[in-house]
SETI-183101 format. One record per residue (C-alpha): residue in three letters; chain; x, z, y. Coordinates in nm, 3 decimals. Each point is the difference from the previous one (the first is absolute). Layout:
ala,A,X,Z,Y
...
! end
This chain:
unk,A,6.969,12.235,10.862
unk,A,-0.326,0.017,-0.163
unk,A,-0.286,0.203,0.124
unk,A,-0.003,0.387,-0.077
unk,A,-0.259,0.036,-0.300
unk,A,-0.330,0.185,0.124
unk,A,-0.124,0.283,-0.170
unk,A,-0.381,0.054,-0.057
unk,A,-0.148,0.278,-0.196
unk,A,-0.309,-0.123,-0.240
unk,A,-0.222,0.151,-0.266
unk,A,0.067,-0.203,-0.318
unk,A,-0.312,-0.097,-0.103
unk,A,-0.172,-0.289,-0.211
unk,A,0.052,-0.234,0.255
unk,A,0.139,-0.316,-0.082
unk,A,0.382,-0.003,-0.023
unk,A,0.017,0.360,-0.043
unk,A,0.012,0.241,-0.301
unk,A,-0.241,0.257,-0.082
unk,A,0.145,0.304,-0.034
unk,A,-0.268,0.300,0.054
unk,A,0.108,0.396,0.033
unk,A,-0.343,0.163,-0.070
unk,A,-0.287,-0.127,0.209
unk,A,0.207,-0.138,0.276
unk,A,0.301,-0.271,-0.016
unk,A,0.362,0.104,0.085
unk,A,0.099,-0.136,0.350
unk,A,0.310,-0.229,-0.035
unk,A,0.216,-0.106,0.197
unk,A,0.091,-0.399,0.016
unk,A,0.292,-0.121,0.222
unk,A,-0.109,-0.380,0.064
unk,A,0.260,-0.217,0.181
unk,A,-0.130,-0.202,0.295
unk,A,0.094,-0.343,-0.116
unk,A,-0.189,0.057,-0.325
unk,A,-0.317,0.116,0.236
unk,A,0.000,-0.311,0.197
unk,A,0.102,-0.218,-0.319
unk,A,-0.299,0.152,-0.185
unk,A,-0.226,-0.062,0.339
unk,A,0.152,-0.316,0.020
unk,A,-0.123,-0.076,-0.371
unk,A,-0.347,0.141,0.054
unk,A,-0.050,-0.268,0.315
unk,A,-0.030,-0.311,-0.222
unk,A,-0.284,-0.013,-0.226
unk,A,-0.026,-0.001,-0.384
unk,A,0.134,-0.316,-0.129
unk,A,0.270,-0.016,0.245
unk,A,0.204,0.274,0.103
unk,A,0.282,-0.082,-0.300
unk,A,0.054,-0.345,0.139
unk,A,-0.004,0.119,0.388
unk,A,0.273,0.295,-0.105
unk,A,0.223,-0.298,-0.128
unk,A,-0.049,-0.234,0.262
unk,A,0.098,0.316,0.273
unk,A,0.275,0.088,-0.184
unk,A,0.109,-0.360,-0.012
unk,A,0.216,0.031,0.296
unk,A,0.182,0.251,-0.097
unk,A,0.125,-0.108,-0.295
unk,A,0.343,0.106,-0.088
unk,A,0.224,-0.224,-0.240
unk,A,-0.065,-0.131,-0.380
unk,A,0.148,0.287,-0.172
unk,A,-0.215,0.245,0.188
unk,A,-0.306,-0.153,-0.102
unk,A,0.113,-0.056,-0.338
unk,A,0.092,0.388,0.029
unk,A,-0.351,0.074,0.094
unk,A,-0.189,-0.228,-0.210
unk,A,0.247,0.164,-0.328
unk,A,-0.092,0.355,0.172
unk,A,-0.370,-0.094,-0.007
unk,A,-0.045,-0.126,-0.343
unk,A,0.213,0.306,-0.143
unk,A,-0.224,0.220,0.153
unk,A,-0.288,-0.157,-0.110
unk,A,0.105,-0.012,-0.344
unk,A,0.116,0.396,0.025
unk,A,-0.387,0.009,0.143
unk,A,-0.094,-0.144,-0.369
unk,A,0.180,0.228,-0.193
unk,A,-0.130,0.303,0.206
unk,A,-0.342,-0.135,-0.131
unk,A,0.071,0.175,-0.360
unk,A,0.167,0.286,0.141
unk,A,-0.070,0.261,0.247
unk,A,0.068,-0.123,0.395
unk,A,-0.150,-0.211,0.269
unk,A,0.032,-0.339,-0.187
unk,A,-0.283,-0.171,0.171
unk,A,0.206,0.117,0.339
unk,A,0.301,-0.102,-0.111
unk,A,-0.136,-0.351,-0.114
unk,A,-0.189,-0.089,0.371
unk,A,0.332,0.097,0.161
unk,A,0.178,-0.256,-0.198
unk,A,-0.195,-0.262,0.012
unk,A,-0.074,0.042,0.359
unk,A,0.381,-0.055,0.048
unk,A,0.047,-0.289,-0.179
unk,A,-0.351,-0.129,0.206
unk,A,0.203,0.070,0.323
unk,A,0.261,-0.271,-0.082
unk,A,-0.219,-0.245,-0.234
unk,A,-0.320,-0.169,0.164
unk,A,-0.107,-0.082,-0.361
unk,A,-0.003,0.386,-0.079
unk,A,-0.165,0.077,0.334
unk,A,-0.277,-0.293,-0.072
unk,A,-0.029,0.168,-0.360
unk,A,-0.012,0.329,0.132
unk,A,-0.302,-0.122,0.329
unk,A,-0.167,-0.160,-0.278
unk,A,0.032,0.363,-0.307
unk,A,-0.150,0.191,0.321
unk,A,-0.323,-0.201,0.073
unk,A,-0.083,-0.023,-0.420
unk,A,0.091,0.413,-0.005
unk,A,-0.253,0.067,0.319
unk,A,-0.236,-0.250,-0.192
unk,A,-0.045,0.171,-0.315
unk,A,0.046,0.339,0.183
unk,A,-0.288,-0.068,0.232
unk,A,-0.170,-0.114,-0.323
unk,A,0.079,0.306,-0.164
unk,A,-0.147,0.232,0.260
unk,A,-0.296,-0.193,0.046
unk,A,-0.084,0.092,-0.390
unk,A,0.105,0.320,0.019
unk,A,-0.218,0.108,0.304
unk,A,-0.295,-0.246,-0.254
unk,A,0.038,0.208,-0.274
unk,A,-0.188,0.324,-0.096
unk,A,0.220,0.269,-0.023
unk,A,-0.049,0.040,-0.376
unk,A,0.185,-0.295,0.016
unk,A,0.234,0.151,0.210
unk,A,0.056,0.266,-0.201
unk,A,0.062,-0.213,-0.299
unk,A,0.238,-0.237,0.171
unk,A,0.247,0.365,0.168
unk,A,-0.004,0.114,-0.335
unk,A,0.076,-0.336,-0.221
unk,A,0.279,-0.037,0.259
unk,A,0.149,0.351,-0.043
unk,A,-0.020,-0.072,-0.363
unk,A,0.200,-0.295,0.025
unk,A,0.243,0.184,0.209
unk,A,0.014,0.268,-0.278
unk,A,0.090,-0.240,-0.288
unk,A,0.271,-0.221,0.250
unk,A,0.175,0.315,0.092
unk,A,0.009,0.126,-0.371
unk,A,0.127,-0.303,-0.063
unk,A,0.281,-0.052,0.168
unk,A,0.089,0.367,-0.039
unk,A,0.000,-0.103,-0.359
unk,A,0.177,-0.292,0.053
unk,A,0.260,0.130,0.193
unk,A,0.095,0.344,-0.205
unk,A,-0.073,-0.217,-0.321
unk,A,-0.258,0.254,-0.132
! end
């Protein structure tokens, strides 16, 4: 029987992984039900370091495999998400979500998707760290000019695919 879920109450705030959702000046106090196995999978994950913890996921689950046809079921499962993930790009919804679910299923039964998914993370944390080094460079002038070239491209995307998909 699996473990009752535990209940925490949080302020949503911009913390990674959570939405910002702000009433006034202070944020609305949510509350998240997180199951135990998914704690201790996710502290499980956060033990190995970058470049690894795909390929170490797959190699724990490894025995406990179940048949053929349930990991063809999940890898089918993970790549329809994924691609659901891609089309929730153009439209409204959590695509980017949807997509890392996916394709962290598929990288739980496939050690080439877990090495391809070690080796996305440590190029993603390079050009992040990267990133962040130039933005803390820059003046904020520059700042300024970057928030609102982005927003602008946001603008245009959005009226774009609002276009696009009410064919105005």
């Amino acid at each position: 029987m699996p473990a009752e879920p535990r209940i925490d109450t949080q302020p949503v705030c911009g913390a990674f992984g959570t939405a910002s959702y702000l009433c006034g000046e202070c944020p609305i106090t949510v509350r998240i039900a997180v199951s135990n196995q998914i704690e201790r999978g996710l502290s499980e994950f956060r033990r190995y370091p970058p470049g690894e913890r795909f390929q170490a996921r797959f190699h724990r689950r490894e025995g406990r495999r179940s048949g053929p046809t349930m990991r063809l079921l999940l890898m089918t499962g993970g790549i329809l998400v994924a691609l659901v993930g891609v089309l929730m790009l153009a439209m409204p919804g959590p695509g980017l979500l949807a997509i890392l679910i996916g394709v962290s299923v598929v990288a739980q039964e496939s050690l080439t998707a877990a090495r391809m998914l070690d080796w996305l993370e440590l190029r993603i944390r390079a050009v992040g760290c990267r990133m962040l080094s130039r933005w803390q460079e820059s003046s904020k002038g520059a700042r300024l000019m970057a928030v609102l070239s982005a927003l602008a491209v946001l603008v245009v995307l959005g009226y774009g695919s609002y276009a696009a998909l009410l064919g105005v």
